[in-house]
Backbone as ProteinMPNN parsed JSONL, in Angstrom:
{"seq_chain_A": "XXXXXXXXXXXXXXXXXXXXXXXXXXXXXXXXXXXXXXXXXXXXXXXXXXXXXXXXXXXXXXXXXXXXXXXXXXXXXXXXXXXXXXX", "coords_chain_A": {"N_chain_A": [[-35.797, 81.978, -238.101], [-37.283, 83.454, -240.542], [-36.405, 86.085, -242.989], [-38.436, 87.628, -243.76], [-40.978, 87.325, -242.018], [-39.181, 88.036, -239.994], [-39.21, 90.824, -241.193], [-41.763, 91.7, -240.597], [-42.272, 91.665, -238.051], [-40.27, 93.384, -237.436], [-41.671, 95.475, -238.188], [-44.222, 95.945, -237.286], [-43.417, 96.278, -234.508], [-42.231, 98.887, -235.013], [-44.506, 100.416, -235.528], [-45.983, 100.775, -233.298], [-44.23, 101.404, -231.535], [-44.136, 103.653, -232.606], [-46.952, 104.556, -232.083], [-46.863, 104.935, -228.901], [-44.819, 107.247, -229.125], [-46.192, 109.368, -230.036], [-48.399, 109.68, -227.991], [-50.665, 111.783, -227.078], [-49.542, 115.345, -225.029], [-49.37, 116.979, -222.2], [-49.864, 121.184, -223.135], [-47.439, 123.548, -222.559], [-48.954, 125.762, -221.492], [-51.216, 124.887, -220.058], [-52.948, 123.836, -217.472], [-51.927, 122.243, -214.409], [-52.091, 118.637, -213.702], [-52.669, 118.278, -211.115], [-54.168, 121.014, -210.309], [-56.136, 120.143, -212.146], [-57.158, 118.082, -210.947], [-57.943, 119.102, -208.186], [-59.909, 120.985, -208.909], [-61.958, 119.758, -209.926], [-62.847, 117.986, -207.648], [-64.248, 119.685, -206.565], [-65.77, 120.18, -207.749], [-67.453, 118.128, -207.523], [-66.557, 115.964, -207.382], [-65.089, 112.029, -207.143], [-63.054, 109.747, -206.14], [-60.73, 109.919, -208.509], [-59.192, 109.09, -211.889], [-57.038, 107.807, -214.295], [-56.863, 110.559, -215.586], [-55.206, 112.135, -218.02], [-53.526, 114.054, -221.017], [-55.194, 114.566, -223.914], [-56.394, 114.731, -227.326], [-56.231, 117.359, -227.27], [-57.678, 118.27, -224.913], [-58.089, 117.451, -220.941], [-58.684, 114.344, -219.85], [-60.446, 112.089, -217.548], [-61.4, 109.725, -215.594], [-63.827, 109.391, -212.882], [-65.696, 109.623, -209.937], [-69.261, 110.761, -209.309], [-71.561, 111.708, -207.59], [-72.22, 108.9, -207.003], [-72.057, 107.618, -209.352], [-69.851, 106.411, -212.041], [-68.361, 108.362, -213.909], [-67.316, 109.29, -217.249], [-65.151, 112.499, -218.231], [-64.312, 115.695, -219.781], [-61.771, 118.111, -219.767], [-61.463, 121.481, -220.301], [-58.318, 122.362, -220.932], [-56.939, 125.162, -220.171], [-59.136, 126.302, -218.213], [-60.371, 125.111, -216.783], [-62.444, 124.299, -216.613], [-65.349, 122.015, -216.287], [-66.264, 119.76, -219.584], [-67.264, 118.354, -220.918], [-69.369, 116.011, -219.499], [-70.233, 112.4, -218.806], [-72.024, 109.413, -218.039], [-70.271, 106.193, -217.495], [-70.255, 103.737, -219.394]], "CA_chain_A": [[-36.842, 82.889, -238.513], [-37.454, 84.28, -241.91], [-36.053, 87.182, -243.31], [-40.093, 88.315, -244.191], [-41.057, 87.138, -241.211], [-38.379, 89.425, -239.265], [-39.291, 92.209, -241.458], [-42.843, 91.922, -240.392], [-42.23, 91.396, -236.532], [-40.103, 94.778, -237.022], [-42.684, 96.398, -238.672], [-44.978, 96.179, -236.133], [-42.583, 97.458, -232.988], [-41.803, 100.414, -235.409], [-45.921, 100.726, -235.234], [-46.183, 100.298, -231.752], [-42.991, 102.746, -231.059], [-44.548, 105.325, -233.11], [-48.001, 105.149, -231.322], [-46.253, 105.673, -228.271], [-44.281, 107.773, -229.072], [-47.389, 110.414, -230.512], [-49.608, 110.24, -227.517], [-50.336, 113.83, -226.465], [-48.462, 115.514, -224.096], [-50.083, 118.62, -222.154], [-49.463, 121.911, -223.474], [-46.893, 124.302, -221.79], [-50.17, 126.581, -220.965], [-52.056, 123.816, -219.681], [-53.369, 123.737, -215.768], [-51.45, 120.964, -213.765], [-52.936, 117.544, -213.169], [-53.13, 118.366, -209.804], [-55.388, 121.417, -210.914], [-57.382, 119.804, -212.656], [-58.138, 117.282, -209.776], [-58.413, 120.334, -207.535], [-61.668, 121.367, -209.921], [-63.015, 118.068, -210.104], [-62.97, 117.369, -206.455], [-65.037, 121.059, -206.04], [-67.303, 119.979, -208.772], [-68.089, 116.726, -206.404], [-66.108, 114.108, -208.117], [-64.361, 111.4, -206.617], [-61.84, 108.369, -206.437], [-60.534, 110.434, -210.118], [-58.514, 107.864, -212.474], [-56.663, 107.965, -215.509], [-56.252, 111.651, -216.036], [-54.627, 112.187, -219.157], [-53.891, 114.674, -221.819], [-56.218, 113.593, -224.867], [-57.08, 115.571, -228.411], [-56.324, 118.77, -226.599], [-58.248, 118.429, -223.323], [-57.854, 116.188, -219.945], [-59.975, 113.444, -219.794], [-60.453, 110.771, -217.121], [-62.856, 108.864, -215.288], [-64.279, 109.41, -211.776], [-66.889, 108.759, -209.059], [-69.853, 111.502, -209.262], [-73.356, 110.954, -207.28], [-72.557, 107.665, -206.936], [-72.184, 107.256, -210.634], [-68.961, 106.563, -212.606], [-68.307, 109.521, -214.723], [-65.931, 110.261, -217.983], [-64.997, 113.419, -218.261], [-63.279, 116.208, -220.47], [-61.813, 119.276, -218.775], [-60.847, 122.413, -220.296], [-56.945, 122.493, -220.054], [-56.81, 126.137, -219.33], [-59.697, 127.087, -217.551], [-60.838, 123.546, -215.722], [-63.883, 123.871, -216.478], [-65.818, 120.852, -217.581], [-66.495, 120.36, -220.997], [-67.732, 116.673, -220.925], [-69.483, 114.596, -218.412], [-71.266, 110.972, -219.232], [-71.985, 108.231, -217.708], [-69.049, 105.405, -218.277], [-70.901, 102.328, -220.392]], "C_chain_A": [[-36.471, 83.429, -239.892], [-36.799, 85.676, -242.106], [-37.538, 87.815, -243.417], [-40.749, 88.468, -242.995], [-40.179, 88.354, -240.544], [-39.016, 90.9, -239.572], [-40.975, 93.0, -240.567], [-42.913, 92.23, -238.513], [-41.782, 92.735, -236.814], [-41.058, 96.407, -237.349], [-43.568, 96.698, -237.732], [-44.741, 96.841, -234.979], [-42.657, 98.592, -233.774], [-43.597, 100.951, -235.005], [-46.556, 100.977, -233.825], [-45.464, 100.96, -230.993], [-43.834, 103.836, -231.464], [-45.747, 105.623, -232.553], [-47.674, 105.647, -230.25], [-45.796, 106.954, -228.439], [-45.051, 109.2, -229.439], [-48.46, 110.404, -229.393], [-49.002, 111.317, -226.819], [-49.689, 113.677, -225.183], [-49.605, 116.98, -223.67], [-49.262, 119.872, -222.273], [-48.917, 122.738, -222.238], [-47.459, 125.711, -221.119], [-50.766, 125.903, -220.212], [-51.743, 124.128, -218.17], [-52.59, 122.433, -215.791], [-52.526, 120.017, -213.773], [-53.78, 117.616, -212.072], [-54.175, 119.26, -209.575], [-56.655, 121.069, -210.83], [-58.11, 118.667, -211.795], [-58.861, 118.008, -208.522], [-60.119, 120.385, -207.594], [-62.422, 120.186, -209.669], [-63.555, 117.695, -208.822], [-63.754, 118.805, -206.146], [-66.136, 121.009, -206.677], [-68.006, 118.742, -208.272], [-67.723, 115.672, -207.226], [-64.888, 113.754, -206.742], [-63.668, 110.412, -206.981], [-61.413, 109.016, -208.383], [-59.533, 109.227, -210.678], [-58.344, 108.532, -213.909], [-56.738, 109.132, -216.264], [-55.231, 111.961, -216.619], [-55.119, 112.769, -220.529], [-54.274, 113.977, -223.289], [-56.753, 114.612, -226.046], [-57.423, 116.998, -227.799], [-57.082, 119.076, -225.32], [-57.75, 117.107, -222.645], [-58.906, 115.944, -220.2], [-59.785, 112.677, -218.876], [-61.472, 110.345, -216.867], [-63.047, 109.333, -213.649], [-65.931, 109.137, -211.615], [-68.119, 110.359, -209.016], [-71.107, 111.171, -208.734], [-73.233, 109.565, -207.433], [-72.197, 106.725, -208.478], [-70.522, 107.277, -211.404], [-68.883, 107.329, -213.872], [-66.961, 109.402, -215.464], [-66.283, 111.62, -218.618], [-64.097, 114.079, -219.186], [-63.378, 117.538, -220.193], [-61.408, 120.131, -219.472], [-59.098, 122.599, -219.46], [-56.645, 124.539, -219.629], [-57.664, 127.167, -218.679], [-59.848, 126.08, -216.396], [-61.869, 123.541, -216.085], [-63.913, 122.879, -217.395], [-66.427, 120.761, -218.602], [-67.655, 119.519, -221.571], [-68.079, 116.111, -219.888], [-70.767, 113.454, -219.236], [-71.152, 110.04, -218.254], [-71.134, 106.964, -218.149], [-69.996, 104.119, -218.783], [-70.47, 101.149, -219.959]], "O_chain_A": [[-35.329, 83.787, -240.18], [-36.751, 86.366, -241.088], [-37.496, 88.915, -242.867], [-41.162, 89.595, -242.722], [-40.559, 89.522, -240.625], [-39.272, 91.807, -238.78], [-41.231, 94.134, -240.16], [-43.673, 93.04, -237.982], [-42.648, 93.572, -236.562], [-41.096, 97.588, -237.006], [-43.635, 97.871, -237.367], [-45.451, 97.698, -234.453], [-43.241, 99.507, -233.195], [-43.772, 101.859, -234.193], [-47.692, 101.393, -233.597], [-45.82, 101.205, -229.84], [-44.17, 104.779, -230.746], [-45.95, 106.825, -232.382], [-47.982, 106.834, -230.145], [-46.417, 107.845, -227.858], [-44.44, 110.21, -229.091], [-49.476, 111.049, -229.655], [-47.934, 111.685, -226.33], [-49.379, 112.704, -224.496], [-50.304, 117.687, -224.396], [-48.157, 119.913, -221.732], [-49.513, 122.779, -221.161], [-46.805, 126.525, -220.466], [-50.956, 126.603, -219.218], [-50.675, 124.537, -217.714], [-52.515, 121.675, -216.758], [-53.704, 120.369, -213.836], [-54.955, 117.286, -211.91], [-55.114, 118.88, -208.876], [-57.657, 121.303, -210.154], [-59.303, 118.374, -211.881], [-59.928, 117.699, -207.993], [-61.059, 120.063, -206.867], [-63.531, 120.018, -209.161], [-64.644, 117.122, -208.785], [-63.77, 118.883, -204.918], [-67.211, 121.546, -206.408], [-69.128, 118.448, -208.683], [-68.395, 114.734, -207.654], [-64.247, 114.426, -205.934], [-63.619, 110.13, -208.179], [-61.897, 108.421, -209.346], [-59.11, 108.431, -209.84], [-59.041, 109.357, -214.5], [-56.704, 109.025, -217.49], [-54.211, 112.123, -215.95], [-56.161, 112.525, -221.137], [-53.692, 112.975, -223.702], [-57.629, 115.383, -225.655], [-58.498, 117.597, -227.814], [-57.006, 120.186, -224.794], [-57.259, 116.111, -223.175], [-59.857, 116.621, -220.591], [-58.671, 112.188, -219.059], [-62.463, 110.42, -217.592], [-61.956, 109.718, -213.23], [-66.854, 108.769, -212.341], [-67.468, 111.268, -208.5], [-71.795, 110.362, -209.357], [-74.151, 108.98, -208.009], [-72.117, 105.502, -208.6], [-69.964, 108.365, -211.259], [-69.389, 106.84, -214.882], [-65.854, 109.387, -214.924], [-67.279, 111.891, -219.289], [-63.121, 113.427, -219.559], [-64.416, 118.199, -220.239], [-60.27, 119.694, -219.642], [-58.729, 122.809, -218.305], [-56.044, 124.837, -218.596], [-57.386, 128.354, -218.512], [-59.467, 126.289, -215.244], [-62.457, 122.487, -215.842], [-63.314, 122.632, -218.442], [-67.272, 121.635, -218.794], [-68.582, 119.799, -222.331], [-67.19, 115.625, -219.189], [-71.754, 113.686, -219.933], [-70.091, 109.921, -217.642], [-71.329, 106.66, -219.326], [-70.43, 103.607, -217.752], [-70.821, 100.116, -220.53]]}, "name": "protein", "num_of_chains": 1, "seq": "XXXXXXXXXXXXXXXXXXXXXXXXXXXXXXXXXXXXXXXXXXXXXXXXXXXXXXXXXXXXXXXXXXXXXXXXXXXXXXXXXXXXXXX"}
């Protein structure tokens, strides 16, 4: 392998480390996960998925009326902030 080549292959992990390594984290105020599934499951959602902190609020996906719903929750109240229909 190339020296250019190499550089480029490492270039990329470093790119690929550092996205990792920057997705959010929930704030040390922030409602639990468990919380926020709490809420969700009182607001009539179901089967919830991929709850994860996201540009300062939770977001995932669940089952609502039948309908697959994404969502974005208020991390320290619960309340919802966001609901749509998933595309």
């Amino acid at each position: 392998m190339t020296g250019f080549r190499r550089a480029i292959i490492a270039g990329a992990v470093l790119v690929a480390s550092a996205s990792i390594a920057l997705a959010d984290q929930p704030g040390a105020d922030w409602i639990t996960k468990e919380q926020v599934t709490q809420k969700l499951t009182a607001a009539g959602y179901t089967n919830i998925t991929g709850l994860e902190a996201d540009d300062g609020h939770w977001e995932g996906k669940g089952v609502k009326n039948g309908k697959i719903m994404e969502f974005h929750v208020d991390p320290h109240s619960g309340a919802l902030t966001k609901e749509k229909i998933d595309d």
